[in-house]
FIBA-439334 format. One record per residue (C-alpha): residue number from 1; residue in three letters; x, y, z. Coordinates in steps of 0.1 Angstrom, whole numbers, plus 5000, padded with zeros to 4 digits. Each point is the difference from the previous one (the first is absolute). Layout:
BEGIN
+-----+-----+------+-------+------+
!   n ! res ! east ! north !   up !
+-----+-----+------+-------+------+
! NUM ! ALA !    X !     Y !    Z !
...
+-----+-----+------+-------+------+
END
This chain:
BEGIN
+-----+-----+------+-------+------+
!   n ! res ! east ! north !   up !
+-----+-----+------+-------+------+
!   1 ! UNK ! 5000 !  5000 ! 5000 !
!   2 ! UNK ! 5011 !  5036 ! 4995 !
!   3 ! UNK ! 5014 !  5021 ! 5024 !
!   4 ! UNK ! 4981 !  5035 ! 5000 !
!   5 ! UNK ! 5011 !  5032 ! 5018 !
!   6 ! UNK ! 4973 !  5010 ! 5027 !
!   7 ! UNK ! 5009 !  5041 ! 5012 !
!   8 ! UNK ! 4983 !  5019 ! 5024 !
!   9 ! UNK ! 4998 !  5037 ! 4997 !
!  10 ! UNK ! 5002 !  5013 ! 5037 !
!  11 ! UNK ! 4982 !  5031 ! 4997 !
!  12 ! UNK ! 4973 !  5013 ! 5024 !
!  13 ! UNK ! 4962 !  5009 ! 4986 !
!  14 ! UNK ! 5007 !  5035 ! 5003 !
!  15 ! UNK ! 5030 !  4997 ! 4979 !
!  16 ! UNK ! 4980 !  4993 ! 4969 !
!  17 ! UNK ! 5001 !  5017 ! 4961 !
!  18 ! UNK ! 4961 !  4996 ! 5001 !
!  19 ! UNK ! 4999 !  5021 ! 5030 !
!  20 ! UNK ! 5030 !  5027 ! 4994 !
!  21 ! UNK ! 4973 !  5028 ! 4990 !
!  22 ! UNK ! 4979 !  4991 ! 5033 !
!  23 ! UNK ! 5030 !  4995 ! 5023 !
!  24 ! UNK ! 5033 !  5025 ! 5003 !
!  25 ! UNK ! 5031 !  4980 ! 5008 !
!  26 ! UNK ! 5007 !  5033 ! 5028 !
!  27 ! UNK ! 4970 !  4981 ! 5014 !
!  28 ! UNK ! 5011 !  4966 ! 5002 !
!  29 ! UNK ! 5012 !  4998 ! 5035 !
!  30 ! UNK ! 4965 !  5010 ! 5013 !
!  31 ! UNK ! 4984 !  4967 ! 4988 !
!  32 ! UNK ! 5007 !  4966 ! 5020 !
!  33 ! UNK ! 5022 !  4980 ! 4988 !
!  34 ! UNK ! 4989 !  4961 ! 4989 !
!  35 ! UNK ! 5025 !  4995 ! 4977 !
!  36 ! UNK ! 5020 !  4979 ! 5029 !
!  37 ! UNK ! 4969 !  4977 ! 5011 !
!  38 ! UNK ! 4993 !  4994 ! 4964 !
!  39 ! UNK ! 5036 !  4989 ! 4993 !
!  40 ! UNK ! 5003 !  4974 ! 5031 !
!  41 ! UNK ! 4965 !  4987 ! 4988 !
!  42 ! UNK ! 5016 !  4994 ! 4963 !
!  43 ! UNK ! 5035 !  4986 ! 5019 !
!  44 ! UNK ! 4979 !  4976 ! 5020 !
!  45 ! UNK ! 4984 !  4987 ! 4966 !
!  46 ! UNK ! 5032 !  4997 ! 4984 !
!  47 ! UNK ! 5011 !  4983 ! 5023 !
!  48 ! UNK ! 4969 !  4974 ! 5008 !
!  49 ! UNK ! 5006 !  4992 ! 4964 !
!  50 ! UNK ! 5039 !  4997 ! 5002 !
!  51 ! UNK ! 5003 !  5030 ! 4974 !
!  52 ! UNK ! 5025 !  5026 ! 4998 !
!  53 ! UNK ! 4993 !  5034 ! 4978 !
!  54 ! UNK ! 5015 !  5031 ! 4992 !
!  55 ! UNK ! 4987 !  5031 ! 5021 !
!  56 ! UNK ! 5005 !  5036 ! 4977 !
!  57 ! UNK ! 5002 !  5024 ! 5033 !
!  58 ! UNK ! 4990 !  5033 ! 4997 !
!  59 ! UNK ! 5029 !  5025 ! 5019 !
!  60 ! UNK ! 4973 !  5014 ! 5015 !
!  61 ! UNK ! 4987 !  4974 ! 5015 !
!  62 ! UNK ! 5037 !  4987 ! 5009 !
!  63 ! UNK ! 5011 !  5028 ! 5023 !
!  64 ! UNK ! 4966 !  4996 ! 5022 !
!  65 ! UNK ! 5001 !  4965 ! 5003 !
!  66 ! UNK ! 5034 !  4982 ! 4997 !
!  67 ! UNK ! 4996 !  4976 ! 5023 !
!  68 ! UNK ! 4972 !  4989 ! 4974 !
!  69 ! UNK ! 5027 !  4997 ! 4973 !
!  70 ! UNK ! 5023 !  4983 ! 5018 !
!  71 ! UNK ! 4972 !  4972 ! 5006 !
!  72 ! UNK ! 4999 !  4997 ! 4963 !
!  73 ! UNK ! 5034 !  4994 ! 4995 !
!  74 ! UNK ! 5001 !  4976 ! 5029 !
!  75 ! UNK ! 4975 !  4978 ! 4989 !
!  76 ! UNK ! 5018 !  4992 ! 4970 !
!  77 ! UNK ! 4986 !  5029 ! 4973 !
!  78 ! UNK ! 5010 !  5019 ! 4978 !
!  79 ! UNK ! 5000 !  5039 ! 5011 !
!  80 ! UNK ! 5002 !  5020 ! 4966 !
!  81 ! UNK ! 4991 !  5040 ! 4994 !
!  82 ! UNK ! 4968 !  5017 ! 4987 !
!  83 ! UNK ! 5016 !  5036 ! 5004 !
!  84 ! UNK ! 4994 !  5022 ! 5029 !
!  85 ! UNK ! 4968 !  5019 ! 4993 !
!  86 ! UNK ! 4977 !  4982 ! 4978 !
!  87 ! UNK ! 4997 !  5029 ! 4980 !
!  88 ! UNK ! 4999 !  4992 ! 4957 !
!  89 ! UNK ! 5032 !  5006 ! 4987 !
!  90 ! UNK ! 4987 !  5015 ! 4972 !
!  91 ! UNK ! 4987 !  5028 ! 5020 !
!  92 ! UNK ! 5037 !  5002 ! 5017 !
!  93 ! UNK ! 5034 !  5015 ! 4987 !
!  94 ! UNK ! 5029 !  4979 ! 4995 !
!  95 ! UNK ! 5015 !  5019 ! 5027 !
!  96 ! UNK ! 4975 !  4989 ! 5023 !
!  97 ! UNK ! 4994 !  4963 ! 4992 !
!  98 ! UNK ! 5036 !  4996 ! 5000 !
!  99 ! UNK ! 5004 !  5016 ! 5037 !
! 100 ! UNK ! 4970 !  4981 ! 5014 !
! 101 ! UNK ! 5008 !  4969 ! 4982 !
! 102 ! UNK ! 5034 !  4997 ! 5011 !
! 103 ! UNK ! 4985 !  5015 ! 5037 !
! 104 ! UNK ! 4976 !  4969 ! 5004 !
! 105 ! UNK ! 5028 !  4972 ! 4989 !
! 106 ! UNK ! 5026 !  5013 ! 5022 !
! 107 ! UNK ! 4976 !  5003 ! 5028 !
! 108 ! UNK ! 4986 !  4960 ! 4992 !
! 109 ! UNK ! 5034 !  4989 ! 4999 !
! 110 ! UNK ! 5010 !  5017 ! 5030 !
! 111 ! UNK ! 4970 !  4984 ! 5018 !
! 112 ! UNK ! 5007 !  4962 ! 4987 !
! 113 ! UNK ! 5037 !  4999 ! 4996 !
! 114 ! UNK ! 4995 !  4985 ! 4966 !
! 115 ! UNK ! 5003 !  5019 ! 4961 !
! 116 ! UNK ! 4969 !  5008 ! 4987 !
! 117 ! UNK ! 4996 !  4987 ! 4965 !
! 118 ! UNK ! 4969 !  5008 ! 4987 !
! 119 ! UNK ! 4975 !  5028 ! 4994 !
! 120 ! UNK ! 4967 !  5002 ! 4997 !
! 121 ! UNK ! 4981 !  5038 ! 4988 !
! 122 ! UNK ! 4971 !  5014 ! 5014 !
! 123 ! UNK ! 4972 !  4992 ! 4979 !
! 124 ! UNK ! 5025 !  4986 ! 4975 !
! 125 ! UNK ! 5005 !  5032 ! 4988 !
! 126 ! UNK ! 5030 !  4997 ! 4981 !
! 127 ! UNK ! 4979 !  5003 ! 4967 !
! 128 ! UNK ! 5015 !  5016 ! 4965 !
! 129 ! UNK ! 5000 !  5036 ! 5016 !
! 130 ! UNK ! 5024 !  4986 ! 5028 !
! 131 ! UNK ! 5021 !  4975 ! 4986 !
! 132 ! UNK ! 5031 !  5020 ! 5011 !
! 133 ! UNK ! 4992 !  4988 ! 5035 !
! 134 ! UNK ! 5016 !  4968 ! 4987 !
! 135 ! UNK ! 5035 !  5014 ! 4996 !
! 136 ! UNK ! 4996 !  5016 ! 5037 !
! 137 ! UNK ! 4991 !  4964 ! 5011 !
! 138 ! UNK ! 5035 !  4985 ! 4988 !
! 139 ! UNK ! 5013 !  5031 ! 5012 !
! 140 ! UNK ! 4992 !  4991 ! 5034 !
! 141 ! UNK ! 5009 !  4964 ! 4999 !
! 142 ! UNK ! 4968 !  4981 ! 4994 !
! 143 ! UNK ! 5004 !  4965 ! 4983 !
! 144 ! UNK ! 4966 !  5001 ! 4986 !
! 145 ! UNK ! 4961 !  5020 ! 4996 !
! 146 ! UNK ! 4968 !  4987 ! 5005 !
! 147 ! UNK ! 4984 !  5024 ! 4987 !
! 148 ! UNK ! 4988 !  5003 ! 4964 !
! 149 ! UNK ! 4967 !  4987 ! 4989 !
! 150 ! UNK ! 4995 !  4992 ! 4966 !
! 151 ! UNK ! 4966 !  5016 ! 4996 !
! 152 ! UNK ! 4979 !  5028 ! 4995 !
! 153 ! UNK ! 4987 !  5020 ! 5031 !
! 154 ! UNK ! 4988 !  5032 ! 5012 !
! 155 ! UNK ! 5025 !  5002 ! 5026 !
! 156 ! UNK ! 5029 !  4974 ! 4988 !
! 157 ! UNK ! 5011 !  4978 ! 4975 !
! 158 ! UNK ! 5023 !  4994 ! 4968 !
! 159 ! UNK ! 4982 !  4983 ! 4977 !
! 160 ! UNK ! 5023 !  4982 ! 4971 !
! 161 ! UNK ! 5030 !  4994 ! 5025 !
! 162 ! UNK ! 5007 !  4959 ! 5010 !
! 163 ! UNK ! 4977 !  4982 ! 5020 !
! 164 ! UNK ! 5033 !  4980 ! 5016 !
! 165 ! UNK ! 5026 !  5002 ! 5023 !
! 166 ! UNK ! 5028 !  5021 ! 4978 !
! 167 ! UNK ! 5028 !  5019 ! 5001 !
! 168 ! UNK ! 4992 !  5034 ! 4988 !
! 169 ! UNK ! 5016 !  5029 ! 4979 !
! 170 ! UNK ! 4999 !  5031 ! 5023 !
! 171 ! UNK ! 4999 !  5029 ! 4977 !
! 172 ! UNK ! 5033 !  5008 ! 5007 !
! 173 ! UNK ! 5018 !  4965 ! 4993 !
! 174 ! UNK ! 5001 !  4986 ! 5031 !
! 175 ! UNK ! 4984 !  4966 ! 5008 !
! 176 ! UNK ! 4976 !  4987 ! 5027 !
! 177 ! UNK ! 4978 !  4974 ! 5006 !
! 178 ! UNK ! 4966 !  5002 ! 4996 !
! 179 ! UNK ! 4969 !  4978 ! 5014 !
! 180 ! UNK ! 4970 !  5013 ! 4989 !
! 181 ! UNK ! 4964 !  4997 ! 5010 !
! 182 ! UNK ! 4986 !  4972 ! 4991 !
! 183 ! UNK ! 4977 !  4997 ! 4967 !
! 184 ! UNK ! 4976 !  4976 ! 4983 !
! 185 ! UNK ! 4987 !  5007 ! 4966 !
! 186 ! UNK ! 4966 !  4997 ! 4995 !
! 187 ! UNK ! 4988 !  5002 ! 4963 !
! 188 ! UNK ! 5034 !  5019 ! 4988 !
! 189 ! UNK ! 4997 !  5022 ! 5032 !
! 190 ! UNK ! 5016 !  5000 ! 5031 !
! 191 ! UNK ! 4983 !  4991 ! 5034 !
! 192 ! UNK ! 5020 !  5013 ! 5032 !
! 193 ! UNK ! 4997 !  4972 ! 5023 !
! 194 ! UNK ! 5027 !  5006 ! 5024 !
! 195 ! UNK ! 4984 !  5003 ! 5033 !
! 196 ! UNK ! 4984 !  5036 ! 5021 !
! 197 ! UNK ! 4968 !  5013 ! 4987 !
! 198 ! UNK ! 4995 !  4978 ! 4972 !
! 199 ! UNK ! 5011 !  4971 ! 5027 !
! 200 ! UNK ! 4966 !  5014 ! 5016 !
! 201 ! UNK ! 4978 !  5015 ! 4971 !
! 202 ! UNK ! 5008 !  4966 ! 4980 !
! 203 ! UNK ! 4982 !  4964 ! 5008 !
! 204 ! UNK ! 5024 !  4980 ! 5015 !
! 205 ! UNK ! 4998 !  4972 ! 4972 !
! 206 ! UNK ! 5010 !  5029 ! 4978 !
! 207 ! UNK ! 5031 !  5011 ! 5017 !
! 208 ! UNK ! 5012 !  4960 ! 5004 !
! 209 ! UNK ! 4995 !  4995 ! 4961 !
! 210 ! UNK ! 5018 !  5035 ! 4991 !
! 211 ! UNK ! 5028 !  4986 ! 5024 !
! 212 ! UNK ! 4997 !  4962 ! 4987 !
! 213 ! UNK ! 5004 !  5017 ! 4961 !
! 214 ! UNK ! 5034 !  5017 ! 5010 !
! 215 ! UNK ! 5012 !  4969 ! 5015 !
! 216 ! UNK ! 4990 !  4977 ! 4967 !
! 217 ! UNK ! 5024 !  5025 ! 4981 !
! 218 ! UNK ! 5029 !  4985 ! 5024 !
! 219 ! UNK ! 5003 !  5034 ! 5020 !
! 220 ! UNK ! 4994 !  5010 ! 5027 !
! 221 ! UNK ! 4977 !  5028 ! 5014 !
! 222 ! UNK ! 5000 !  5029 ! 5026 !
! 223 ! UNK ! 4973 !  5005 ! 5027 !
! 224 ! UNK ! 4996 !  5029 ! 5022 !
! 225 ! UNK ! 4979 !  5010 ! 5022 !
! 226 ! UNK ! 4998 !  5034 ! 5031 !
! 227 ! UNK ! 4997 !  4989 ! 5036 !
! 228 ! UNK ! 4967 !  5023 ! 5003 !
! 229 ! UNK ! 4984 !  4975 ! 4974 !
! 230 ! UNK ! 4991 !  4976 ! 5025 !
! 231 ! UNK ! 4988 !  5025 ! 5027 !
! 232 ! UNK ! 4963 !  5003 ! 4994 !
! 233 ! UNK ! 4997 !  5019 ! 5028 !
! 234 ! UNK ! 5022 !  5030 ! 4994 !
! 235 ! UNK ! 4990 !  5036 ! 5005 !
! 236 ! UNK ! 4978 !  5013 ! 4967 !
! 237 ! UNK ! 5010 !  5028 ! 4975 !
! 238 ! UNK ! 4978 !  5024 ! 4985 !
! 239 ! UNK ! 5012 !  5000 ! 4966 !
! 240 ! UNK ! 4985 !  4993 ! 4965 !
! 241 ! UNK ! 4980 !  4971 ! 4994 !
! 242 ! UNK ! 5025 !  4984 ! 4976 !
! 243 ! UNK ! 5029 !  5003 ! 5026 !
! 244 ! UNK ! 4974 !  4985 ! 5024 !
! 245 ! UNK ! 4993 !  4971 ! 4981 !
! 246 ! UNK ! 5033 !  4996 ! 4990 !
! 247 ! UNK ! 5015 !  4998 ! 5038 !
! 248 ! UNK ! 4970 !  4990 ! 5021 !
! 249 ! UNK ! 4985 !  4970 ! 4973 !
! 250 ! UNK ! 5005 !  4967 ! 5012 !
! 251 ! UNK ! 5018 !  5007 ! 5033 !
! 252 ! UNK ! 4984 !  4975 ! 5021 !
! 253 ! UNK ! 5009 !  4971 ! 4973 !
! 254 ! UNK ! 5037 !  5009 ! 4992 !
! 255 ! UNK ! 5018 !  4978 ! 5026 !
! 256 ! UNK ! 4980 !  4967 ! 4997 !
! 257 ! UNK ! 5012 !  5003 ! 4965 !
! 258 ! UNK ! 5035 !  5006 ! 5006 !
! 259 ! UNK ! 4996 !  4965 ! 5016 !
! 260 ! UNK ! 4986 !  4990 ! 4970 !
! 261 ! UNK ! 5025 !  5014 ! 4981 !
! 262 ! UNK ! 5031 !  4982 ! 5022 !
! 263 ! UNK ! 4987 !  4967 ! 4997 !
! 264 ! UNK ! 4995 !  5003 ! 4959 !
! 265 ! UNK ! 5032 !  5011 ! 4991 !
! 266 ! UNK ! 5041 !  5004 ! 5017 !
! 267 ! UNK ! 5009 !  5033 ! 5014 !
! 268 ! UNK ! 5033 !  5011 ! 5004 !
! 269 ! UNK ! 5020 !  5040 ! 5004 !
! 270 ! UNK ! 5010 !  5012 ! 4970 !
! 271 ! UNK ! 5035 !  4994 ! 4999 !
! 272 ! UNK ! 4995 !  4964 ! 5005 !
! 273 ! UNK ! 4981 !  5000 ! 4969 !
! 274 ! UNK ! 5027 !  5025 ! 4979 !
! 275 ! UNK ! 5025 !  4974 ! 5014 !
! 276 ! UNK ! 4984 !  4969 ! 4983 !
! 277 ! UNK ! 4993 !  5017 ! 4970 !
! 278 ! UNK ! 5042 !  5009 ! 4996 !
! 279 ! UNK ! 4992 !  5042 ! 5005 !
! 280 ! UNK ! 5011 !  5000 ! 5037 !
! 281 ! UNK ! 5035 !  4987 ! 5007 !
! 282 ! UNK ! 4990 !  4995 ! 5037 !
! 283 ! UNK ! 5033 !  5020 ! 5005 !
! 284 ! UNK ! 5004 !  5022 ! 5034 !
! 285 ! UNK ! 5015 !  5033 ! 4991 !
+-----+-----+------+-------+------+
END
């Protein structure tokens, strides 16, 4: 059976794009955090089913709860970046993703002792108007980017770009390995079927046969999911009714499938999967 990479996006429900024109990140630290509850929920799970994962961090999250990062890495996972802010990087300077991208990894490996190898965007917002965020990522050391996907959306997406693990072209010459949201391509279209909201909005027979098509190709796939995504009990957000749907749909159902999910398929971090597929040398630097 093939090994997939399962990733958790340790953000908070606050910390969302769907809610950045409801909540002000100078308003961040007035909401409760659940982000740390919700993680130890997800590490108990993981580790019921003997499963490790990658974890993408956000900085902010990291400097209020270290201790909670430093459970991650003890239990065997992989702690990896997804920037400091969660702001899109398309809406950001170079200047400023490169500072707070290269704040957040020194900070993670600060906390865990370990390099940090891979990065994840907020919102997967490295899209065609910020593909020089790829040459800031080598930059600062990362061995690889979770965080294209290969279709078309209102907030993200590259459309046309590999629907594989691959080492990329940054535009300026530099390489990089790329896993990419996962894809399955319904009548000459592609379906994102990697986990989150459509992990939710999607009947789970859906998701598994999305999930079972990658693997028939002989590749493996990404899944992802937010802590706050099995918390039906979180704080509400007064916000449009697409961004409510989007975030609140399906709450109550999302961790009974995750066990779903673990007993279908084989999870494993990311790097483990780079590493069998030869784009990961498994090298400490």
């Amino acid at each position: 059976m093939i090994k997939n990479a399962l990733t958790v996006d340790v953000e908070d429900y606050f910390h969302v794009s769907a809610f950045a024109r409801d909540i002000s990140p100078g308003d961040w630290d007035n909401f409760p955090l659940r982000v740390a509850t919700n993680t130890r929920r997800l590490l108990a799970l993981f580790s019921d089913n003997g499963t490790r994962a990658t974890f993408f961090v956000l900085g902010w999250v990291a400097e209020r709860l270290p201790d909670l990062v430093r459970e991650i890495a003890a239990q065997g996972h992989e702690v990896a970046c997804h920037g400091y802010s969660h702001q899109l990087i398309y809406n950001q300077t170079p200047d400023v993703f490169r500072s707070e991208t290269l704040r957040s990894k020194a900070l993670l490996e600060d906390i865990v002792q370990l390099p940090v190898r891979g990065y994840r965007a907020a919102s997967y917002s490295i899209t065609g108007r910020s593909q020089w965020a790829l040459d800031v990522l080598v930059e600062a050391g990362f061995d690889y980017d979770s965080s294209i996907y290969p279709i078309y959306h209102d907030r993200y997406g590259m459309p046309g770009t590999p629907d594989h693990p691959y080492i990329l072209q940054t535009p300026n010459g530099k390489s990089l390995v790329e896993f990419p949201l996962s894809t399955a391509t319904v009548l000459g279209c592609r379906l994102p079927v990697s986990g989150g909201g459509y992990f939710r909005i999607y009947p789970y027979a859906l998701t598994r046969l999305g999930l079972s098509y990658v693997n028939r190709k002989k590749q493996p796939f990404i899944f992802y999911l937010h802590p706050w995504e099995i918390d039906p009990d979180q704080p509400r957000v007064s916000t449009s009714r697409l961004s409510r749907f989007r975030h609140y749909y399906n709450l109550d159902k999302c961790e009974s499938r995750l066990r779903r999910l673990m007993k279908d398929f084989q999870f494993c971090p990311v790097l483990d999967v780079l590493e069998g597929l030869g784009l990961y040398s498994g090298q400490d630097a």
